[in-house]
N, CA and C of each residue as an Amber inpcrd file, in Angstrom:
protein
   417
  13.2960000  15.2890000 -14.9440000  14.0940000  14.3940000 -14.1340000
  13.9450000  14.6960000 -12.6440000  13.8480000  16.1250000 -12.6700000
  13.7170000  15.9430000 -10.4010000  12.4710000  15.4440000 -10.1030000
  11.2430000  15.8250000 -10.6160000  10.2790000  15.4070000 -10.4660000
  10.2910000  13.4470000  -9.7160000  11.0540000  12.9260000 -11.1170000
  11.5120000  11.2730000 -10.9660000  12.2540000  11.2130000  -9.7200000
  13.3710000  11.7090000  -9.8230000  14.2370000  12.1480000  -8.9740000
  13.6050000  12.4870000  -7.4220000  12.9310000  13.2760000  -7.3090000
  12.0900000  13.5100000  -5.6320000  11.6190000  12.3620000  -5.3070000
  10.5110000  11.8010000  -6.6790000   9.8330000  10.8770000  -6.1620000
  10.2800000   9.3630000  -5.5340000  11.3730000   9.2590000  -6.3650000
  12.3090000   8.0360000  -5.9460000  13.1050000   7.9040000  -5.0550000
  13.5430000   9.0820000  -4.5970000  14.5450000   9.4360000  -2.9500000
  13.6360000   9.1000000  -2.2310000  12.1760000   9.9750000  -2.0120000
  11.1880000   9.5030000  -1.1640000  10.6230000   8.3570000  -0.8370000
  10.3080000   7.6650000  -2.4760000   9.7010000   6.5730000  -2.0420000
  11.0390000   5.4620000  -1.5970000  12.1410000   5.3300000  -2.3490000
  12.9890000   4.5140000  -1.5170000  13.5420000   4.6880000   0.1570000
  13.2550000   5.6800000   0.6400000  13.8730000   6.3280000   1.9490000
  12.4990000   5.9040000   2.5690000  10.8220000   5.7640000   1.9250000
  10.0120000   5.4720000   3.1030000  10.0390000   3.5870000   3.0420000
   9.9750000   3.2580000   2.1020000  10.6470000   1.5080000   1.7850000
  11.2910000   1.1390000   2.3190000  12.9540000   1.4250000   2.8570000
  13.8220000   1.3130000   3.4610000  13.3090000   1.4950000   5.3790000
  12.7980000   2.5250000   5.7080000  12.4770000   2.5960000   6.9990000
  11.3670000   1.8140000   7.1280000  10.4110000   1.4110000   6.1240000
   9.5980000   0.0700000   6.5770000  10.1110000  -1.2970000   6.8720000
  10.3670000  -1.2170000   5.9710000  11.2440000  -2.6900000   6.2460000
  12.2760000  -2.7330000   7.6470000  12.9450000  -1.8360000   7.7500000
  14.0150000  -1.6490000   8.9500000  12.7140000  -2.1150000  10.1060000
  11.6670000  -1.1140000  10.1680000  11.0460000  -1.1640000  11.3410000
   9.9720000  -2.2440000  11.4330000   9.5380000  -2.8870000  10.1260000
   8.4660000  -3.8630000  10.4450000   8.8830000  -5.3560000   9.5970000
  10.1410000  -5.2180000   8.8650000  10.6530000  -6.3780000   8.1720000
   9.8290000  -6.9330000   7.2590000   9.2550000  -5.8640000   6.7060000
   8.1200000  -5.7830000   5.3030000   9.1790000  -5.1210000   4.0200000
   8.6150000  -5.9250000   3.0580000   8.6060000  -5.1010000   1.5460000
   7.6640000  -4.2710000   2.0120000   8.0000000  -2.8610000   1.0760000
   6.6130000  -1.5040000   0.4880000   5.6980000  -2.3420000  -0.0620000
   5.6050000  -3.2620000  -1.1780000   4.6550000  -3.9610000  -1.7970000
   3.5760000  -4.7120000  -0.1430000   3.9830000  -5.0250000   0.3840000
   3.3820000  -5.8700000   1.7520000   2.9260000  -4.8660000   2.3880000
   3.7060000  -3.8300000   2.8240000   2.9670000  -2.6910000   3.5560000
   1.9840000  -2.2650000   3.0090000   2.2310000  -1.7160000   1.8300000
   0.7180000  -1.2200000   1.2680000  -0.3230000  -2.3360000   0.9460000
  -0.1720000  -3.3890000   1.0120000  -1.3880000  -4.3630000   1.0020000
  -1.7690000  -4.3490000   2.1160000  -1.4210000  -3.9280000   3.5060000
  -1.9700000  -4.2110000   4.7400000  -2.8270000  -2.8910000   4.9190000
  -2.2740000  -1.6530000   4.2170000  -2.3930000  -0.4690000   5.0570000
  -3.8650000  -0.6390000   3.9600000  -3.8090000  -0.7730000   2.3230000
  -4.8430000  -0.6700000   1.9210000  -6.0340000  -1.7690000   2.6480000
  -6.0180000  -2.5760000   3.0800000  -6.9900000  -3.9020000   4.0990000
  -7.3580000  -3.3290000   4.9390000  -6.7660000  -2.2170000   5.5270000
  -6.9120000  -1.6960000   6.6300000  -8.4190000  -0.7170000   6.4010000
  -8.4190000  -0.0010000   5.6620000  -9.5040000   1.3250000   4.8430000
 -10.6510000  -0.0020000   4.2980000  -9.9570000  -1.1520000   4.1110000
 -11.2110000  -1.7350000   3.0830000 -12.1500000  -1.9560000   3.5680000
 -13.3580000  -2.1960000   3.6500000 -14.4640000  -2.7260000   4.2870000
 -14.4330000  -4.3520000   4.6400000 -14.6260000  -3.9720000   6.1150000
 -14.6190000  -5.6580000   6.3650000 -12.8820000  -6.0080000   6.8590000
 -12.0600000  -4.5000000   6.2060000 -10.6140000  -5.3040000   6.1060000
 -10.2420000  -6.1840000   5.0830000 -10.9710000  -6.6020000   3.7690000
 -10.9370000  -7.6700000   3.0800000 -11.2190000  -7.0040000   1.5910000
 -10.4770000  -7.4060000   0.5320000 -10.3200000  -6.9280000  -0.8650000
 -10.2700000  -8.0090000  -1.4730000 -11.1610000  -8.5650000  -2.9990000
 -10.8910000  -9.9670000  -3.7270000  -9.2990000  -9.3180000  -4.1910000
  -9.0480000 -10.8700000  -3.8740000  -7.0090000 -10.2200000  -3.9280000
  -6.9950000 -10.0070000  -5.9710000  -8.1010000 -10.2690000  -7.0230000
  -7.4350000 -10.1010000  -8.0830000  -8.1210000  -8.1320000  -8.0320000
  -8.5760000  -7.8190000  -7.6350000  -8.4090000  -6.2720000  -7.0490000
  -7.4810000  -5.7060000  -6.5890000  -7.0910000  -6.4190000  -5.3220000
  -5.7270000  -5.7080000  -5.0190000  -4.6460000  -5.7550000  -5.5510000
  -4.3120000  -6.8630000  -6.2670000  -3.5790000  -6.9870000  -7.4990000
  -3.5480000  -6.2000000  -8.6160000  -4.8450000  -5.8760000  -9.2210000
  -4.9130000  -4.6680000 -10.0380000  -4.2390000  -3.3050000  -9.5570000
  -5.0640000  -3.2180000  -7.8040000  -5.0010000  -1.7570000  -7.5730000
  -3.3670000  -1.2980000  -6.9520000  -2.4020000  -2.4310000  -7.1950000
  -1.5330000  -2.3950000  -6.4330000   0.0630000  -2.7760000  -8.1670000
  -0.6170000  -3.0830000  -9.0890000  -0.3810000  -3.0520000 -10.1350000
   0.8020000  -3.8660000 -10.1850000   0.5180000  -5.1410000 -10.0930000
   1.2900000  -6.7330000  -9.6500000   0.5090000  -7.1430000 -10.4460000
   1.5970000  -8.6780000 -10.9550000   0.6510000  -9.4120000 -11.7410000
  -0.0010000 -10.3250000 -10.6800000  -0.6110000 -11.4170000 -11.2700000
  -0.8040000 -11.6770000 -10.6510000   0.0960000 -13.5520000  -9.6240000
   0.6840000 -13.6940000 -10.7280000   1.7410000 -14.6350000 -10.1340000
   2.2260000 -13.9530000  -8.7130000   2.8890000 -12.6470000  -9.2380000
   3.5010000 -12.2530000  -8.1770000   2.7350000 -11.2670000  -6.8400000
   1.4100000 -11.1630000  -7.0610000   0.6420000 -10.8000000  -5.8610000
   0.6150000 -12.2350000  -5.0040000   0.2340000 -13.2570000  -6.0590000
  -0.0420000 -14.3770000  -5.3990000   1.4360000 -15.6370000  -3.8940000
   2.2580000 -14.7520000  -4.4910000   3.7540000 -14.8510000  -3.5490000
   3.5060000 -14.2010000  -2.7760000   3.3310000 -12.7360000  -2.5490000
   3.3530000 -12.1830000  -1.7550000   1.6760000 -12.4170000  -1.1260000
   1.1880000 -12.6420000  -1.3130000  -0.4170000 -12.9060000  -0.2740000
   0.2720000 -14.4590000   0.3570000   0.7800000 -15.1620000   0.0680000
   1.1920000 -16.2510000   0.4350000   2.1440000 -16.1370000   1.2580000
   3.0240000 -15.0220000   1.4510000   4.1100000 -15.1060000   2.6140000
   3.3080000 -13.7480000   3.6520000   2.4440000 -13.4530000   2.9390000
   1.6700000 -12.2480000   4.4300000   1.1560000 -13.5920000   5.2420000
   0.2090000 -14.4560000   4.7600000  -0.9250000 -15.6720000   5.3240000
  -0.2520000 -16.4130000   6.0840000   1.4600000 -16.7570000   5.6030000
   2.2400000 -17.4020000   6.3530000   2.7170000 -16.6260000   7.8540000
   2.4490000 -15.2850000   7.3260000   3.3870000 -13.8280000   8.5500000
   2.1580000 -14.3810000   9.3910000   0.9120000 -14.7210000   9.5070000
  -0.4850000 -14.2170000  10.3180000  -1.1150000 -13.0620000   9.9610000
  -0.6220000 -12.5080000   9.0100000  -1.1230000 -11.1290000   8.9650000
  -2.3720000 -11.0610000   8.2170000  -2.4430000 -11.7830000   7.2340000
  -3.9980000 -11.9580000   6.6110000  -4.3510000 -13.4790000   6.3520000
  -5.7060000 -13.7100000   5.7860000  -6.0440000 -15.1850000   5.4040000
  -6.5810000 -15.3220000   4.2030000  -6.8920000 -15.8460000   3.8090000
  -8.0710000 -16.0660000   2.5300000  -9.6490000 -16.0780000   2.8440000
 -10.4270000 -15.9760000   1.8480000 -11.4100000 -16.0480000   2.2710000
 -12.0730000 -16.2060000   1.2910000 -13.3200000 -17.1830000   1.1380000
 -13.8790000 -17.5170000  -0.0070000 -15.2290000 -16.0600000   0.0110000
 -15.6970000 -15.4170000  -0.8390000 -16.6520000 -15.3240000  -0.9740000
 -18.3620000 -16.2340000  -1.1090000 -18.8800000 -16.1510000  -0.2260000
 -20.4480000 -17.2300000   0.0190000 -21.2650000 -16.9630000  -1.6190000
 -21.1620000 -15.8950000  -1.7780000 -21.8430000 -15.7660000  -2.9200000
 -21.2020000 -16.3180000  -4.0400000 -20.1710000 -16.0720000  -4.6440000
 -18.9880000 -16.6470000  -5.1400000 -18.0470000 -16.9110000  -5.3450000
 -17.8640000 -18.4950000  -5.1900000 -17.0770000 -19.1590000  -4.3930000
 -15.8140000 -19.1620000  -5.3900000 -15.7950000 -18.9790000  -6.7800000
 -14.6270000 -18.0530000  -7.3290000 -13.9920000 -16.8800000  -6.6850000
 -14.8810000 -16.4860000  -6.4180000 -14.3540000 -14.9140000  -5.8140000
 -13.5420000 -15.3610000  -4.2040000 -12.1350000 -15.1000000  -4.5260000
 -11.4930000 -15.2460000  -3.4880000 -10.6700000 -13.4630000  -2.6820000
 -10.8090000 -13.7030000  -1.2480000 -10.3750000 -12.0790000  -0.5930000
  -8.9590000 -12.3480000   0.1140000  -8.3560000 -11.3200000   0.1860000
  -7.6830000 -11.0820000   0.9330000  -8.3010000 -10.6380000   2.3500000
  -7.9800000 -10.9830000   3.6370000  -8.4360000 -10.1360000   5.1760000
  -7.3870000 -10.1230000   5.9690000  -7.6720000  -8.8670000   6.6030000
  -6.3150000  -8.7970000   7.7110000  -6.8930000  -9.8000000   8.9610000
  -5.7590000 -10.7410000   9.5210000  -6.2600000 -11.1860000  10.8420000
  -5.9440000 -10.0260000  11.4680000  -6.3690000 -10.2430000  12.9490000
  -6.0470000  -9.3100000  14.2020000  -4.6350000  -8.6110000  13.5580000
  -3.3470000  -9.5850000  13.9190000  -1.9320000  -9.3920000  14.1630000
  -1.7910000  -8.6370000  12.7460000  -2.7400000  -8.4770000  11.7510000
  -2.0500000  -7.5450000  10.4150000  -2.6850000  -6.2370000  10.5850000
  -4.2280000  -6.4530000  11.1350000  -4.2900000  -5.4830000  11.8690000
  -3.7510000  -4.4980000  12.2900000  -3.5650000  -4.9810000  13.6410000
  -2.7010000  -4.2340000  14.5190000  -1.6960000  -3.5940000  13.6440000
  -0.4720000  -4.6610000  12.9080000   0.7090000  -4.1180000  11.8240000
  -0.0440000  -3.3430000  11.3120000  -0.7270000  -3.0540000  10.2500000
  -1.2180000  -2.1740000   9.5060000  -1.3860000  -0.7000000  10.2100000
  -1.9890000  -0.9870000  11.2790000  -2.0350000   0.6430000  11.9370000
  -0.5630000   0.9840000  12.3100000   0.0260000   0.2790000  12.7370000
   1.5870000   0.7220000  13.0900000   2.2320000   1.3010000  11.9490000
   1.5830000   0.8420000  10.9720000   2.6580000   1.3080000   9.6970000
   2.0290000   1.9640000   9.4140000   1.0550000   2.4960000   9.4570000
   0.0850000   3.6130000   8.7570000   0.5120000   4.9400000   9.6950000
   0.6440000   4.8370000  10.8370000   1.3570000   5.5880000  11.7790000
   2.6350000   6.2560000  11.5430000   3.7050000   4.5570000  11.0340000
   4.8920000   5.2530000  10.9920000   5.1350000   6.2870000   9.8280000
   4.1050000   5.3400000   8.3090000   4.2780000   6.3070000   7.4040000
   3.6530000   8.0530000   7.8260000   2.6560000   8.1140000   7.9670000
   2.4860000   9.5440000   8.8260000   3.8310000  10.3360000   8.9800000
   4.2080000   9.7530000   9.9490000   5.2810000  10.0510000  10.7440000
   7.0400000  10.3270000   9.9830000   6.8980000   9.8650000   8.7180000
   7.9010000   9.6740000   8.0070000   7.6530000  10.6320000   7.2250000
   6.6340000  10.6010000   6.3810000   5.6430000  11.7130000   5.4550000
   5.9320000  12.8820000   6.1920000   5.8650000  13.0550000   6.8510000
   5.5190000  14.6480000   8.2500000   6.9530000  15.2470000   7.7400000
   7.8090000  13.9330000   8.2660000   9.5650000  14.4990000   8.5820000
   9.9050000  15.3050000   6.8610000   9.9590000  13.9620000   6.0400000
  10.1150000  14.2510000   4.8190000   9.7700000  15.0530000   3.8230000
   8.4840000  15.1270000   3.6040000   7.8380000  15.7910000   3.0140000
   7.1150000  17.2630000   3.4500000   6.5530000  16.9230000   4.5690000
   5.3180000  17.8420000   4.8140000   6.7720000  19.3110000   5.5620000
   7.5560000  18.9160000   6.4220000   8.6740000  19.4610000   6.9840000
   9.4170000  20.5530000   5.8340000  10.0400000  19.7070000   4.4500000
  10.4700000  21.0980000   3.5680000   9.7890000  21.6450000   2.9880000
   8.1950000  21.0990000   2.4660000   7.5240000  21.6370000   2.0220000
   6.1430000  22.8850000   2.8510000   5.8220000  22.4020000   3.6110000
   5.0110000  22.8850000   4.3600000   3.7200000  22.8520000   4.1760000
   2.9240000  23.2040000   4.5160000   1.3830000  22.6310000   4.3970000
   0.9450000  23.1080000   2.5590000   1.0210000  24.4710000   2.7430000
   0.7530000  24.8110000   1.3260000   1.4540000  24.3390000   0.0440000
   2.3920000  24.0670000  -0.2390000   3.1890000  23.2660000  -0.4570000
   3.0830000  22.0340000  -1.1290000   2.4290000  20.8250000   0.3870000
   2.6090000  19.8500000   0.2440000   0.5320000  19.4760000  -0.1120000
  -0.0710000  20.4000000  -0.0430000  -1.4700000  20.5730000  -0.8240000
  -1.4720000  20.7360000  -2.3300000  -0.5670000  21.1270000  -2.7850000
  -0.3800000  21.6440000  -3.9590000   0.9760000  20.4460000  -4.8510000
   1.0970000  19.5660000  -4.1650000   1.9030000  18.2860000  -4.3370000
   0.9590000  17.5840000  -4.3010000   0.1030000  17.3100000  -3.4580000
  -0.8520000  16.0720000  -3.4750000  -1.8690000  16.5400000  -4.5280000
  -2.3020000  17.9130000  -5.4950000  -3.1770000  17.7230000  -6.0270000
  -2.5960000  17.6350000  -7.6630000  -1.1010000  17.6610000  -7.4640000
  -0.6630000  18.3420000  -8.8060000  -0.4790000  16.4190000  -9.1830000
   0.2390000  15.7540000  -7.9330000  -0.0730000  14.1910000  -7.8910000
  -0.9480000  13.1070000  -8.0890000  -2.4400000  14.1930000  -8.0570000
  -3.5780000  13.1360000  -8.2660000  -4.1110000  13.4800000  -9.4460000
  -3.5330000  14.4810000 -10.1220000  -4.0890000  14.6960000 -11.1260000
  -3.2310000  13.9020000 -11.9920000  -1.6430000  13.9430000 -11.6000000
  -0.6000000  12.9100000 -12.8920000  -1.7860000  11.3850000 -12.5150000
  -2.0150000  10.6410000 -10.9170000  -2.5090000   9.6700000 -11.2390000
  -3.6480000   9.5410000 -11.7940000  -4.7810000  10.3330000 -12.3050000
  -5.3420000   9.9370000 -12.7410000  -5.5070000  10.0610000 -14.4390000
  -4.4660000  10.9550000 -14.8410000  -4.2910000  11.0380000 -16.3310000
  -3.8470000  10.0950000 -17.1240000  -2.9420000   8.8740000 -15.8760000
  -2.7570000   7.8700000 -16.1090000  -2.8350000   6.5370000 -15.1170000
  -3.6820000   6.8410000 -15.0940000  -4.5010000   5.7210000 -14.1920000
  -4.5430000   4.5610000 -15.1790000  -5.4640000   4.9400000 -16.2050000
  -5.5210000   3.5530000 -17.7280000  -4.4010000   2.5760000 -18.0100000
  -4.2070000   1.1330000 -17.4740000  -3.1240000   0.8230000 -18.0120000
  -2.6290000   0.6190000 -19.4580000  -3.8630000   1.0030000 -20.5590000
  -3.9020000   0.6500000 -21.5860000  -3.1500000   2.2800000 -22.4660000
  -2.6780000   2.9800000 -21.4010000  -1.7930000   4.5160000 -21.8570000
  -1.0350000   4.4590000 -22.2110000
């Protein structure tokens, strides 16, 4: 249970200060911040949908009120024209680094602060190992 317990204080306490400061859902933030790393800035949205583990009705709401924010657009793929992307314009851009910043900055206070470097190395690997033991959604 603390394990659940840590993880859910944290992640609701960095959710809460996103939204306060950029008037985003977490689900929206992390679609910008991941656009941001992507190549090009641009992910076929039934990817980011997967990698963001939304169906896809409801990725498709939320890509629809980012496009409305300015923050990203659509984009057909030339090769195939099924294949539709998500891209950050400029203005999600820009958002995206701000929030990639603030999370930093939140991460630092929260986490990295009681834990300390060694610590919080030994959190991120004990973390990537739970995600990838269950990475499979078929687990």
């Amino acid at each position: 249970m603390l394990v659940m317990q840590g993880f859910q204080a944290t992640q609701d306490s960095l959710a809460s200060e996103l939204a306060e400061r950029f008037n985003l859902r977490q689900g929206a933030a992390e679609i910008l911040v991941r656009l941001l790393t992507a190549p090009k800035n641009r992910m076929p949205m039934t990817r980011l949908a997967h990698e963001t583990r939304m169906s896809s009705g409801g990725f498709t709401k939320l890509a629809d009120r980012l496009c409305a924010a300015g923050l990203t657009r659509r984009m057909t793929c030339e090769e195939d024209r099924r294949l539709i992307y998500l891209e950050l314009s400029d203005l999600g851009k820009d958002t995206a680094r701000a929030i990639s910043e603030a999370v930093t900055g939140i991460l630092r206070d929260r986490v990295l602060a009681p834990l300390g470097r060694d610590g919080l190395g030994k959190l991120a690997d004990a973390m990537r190992a739970v995600r990838d033991a269950n990475d499979d959604p078929g687990k």
